[in-house]
C-alpha positions as CSV (number, residue, x, y, z in Angstrom):
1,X,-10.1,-14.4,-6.4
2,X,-6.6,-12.8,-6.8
3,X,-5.1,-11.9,-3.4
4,X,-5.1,-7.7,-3.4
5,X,-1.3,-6.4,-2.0
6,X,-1.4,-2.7,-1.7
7,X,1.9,-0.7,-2.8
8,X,2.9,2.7,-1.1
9,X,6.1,3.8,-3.3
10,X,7.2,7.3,-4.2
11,X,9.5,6.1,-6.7
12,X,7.5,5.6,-10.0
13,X,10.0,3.4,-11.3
14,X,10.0,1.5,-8.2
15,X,6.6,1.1,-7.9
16,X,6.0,0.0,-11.6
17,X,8.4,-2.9,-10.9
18,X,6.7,-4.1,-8.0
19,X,3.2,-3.9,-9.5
20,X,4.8,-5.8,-12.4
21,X,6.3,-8.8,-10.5
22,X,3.5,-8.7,-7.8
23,X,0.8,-9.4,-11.4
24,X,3.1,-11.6,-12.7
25,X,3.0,-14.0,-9.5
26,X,-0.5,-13.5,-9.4
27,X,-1.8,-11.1,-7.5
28,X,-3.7,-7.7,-7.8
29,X,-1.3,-4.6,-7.0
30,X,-2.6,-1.6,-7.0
31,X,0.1,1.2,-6.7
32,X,-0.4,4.3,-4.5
33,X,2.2,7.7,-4.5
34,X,1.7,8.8,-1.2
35,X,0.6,7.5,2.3
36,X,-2.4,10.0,1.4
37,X,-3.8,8.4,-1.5
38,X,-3.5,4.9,0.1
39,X,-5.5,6.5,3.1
40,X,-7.7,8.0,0.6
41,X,-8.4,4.1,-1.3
42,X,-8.7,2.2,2.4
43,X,-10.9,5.0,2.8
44,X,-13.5,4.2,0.0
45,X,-13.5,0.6,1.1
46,X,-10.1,-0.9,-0.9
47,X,-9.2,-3.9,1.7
48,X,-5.5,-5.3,0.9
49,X,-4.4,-8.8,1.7
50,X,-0.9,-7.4,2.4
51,X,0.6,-3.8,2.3
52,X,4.4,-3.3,1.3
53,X,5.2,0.6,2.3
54,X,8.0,2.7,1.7
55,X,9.4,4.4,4.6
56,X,10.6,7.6,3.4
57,X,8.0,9.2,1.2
58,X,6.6,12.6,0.5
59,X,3.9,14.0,3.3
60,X,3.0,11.9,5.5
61,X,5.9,9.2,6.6
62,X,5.6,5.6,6.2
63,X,5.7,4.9,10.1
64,X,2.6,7.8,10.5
65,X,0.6,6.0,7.7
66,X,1.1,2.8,9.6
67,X,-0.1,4.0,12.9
68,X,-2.7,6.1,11.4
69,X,-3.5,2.3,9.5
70,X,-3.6,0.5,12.8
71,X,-5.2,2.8,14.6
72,X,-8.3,3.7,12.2
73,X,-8.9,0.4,11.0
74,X,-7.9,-1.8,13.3
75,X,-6.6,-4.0,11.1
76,X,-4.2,-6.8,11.1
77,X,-3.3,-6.6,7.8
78,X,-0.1,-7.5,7.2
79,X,2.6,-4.6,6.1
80,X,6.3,-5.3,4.7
């Protein structure tokens, strides 16, 4: 089973590399545009091995998705 590494990137370009070198290694990416959406996927049960977030995106900021993260699921989830 392929180790799942959630992406939270604004930049479509950006994000579409990541995904790219993340498959290429190995690993399932899945790619999310806002901090809303990857609530939205953790939400309907989507558990990451890892979590690389952007910062500075649209709506909610990455440091509020992370708290929000921590706080509602408690999880130790690793995020870069």
């Amino acid at each position: 089973m392929k180790s799942k590494i959630l992406i939270i990137e604004d930049v479509k370009e950006m994000s579409n590399l990541v995904s790219l070198y993340m498959e290429n290694a190995g690993y399932e990416a899945l790619a999310c545009e806002t901090a809303e959406i990857a609530l939205e996927k953790l939400g309907g049960g989507y558990i990451p091995d890892l979590v690389l977030l952007d910062l500075n995106l649209p709506g909610m900021s990455g440091l509020d998705f992370l708290k929000r993260f921590r706080e509602q699921y408690k999880a130790t989830i690793p995020v870069i």
